[in-house]
Backbone as CSV, one residue per row, in Angstrom:
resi,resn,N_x,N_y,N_z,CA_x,CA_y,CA_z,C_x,C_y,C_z
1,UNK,217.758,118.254,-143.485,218.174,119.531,-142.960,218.487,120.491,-144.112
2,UNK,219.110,120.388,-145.002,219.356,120.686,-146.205,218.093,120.903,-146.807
3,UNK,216.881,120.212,-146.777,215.590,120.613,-147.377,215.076,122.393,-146.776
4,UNK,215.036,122.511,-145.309,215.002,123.170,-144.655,215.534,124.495,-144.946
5,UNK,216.965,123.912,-145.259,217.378,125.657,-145.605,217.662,126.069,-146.886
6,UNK,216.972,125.134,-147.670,216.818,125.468,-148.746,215.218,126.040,-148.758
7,UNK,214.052,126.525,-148.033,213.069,126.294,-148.335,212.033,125.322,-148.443
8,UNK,212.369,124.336,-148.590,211.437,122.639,-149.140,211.000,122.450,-147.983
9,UNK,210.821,122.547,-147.090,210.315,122.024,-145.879,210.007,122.941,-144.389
10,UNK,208.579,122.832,-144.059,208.499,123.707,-142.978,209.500,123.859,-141.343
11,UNK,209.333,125.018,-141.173,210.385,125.184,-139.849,209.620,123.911,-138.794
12,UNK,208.160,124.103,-138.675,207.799,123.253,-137.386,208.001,121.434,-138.028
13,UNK,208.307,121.219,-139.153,208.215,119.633,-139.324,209.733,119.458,-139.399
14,UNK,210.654,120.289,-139.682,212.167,120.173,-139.725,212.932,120.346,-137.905
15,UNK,211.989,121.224,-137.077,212.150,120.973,-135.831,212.326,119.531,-135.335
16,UNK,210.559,118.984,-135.737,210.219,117.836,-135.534,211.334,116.339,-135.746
17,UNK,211.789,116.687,-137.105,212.931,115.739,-137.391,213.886,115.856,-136.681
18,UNK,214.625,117.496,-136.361,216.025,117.543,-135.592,215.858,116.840,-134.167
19,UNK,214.760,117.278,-133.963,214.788,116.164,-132.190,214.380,114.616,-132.601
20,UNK,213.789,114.380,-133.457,214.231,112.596,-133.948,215.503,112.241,-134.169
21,UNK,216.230,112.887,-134.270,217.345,112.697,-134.543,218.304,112.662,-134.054
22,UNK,217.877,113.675,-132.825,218.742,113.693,-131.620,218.803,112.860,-130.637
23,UNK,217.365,112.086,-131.093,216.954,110.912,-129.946,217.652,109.831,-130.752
24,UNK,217.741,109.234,-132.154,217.962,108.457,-132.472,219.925,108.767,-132.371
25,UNK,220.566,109.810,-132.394,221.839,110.322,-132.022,222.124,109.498,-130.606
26,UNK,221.012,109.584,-129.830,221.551,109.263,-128.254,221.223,107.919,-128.116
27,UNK,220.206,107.432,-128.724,220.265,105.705,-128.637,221.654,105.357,-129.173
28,UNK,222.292,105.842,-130.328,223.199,104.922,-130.930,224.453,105.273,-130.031
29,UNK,224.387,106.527,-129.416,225.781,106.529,-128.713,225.654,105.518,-127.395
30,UNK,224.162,105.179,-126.761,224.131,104.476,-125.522,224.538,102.854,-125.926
31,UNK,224.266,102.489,-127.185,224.326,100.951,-127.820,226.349,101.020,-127.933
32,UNK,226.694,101.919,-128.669,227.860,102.297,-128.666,228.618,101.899,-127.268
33,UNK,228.432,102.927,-126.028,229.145,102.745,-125.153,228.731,101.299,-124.406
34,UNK,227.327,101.059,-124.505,227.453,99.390,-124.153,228.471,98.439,-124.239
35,UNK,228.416,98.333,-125.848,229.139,97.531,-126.807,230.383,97.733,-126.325
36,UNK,231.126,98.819,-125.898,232.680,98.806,-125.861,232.981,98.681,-124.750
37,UNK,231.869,98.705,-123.717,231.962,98.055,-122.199,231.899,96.531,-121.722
38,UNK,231.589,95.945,-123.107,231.305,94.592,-123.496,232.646,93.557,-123.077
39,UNK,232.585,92.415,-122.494,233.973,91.581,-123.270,234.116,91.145,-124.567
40,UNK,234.273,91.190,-125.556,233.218,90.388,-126.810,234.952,89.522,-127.374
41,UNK,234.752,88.588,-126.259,236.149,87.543,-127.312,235.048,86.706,-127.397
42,UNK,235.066,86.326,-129.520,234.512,85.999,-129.834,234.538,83.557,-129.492
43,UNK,235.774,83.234,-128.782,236.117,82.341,-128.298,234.932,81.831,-126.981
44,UNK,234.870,82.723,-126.274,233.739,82.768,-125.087,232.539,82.478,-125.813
45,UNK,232.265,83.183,-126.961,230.607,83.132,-126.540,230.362,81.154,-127.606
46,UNK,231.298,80.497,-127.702,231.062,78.982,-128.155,230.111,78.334,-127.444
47,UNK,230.364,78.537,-126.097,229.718,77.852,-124.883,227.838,78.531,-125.188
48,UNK,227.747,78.728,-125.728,226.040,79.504,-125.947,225.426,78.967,-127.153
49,UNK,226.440,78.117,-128.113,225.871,78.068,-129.438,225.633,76.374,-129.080
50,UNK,224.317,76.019,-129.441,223.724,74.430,-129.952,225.083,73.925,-130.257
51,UNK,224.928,72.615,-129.501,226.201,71.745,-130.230,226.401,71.474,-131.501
52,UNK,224.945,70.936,-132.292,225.441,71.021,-133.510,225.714,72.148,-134.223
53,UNK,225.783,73.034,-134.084,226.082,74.537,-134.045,227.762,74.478,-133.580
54,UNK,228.005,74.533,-132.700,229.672,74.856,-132.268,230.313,73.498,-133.231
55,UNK,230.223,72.473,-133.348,231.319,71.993,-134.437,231.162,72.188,-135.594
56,UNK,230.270,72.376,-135.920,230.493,72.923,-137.306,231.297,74.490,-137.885
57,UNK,230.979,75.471,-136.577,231.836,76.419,-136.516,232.928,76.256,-136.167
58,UNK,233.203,76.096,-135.770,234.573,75.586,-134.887,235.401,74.822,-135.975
59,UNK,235.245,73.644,-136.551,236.317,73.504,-137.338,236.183,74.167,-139.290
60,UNK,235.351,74.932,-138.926,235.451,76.108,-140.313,236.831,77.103,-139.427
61,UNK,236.271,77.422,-138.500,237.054,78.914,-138.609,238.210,78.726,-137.422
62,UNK,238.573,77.933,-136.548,239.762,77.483,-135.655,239.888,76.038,-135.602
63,UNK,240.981,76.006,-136.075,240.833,74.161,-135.789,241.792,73.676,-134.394
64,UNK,241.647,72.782,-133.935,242.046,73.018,-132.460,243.110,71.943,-132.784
């Protein structure tokens, strides 16, 4: 954007970017409000990981 109004870059390809941007603006706010609509206790999602997978995590990072 800064190229733009400095000169460096045409009005129709700096258009082009501001609406990429606006689209890539609105994906991250929709991933955003997903995410915080989420439950995410990270305790729950054990039950999903390969067994040999959950003990090995499990007694690194909580030991029961």
């Amino acid at each position: 954007m800064i190229s733009g109004d400095l000169g460096y870059m045409e009005k129709e390809r700096l258009g082009g970017l501001k609406g990429e941007i606006g689209d890539v603006e609105r994906m991250l706010k929709a991933l955003i409000k997903s995410l915080e609509s989420k439950h995410l206790d990270p305790w729950v999602t054990w039950q999903w990981l390969p067994v040999e997978m959950e003990g090995s995590l499990k007694s690194q990072s909580h030991p029961e």
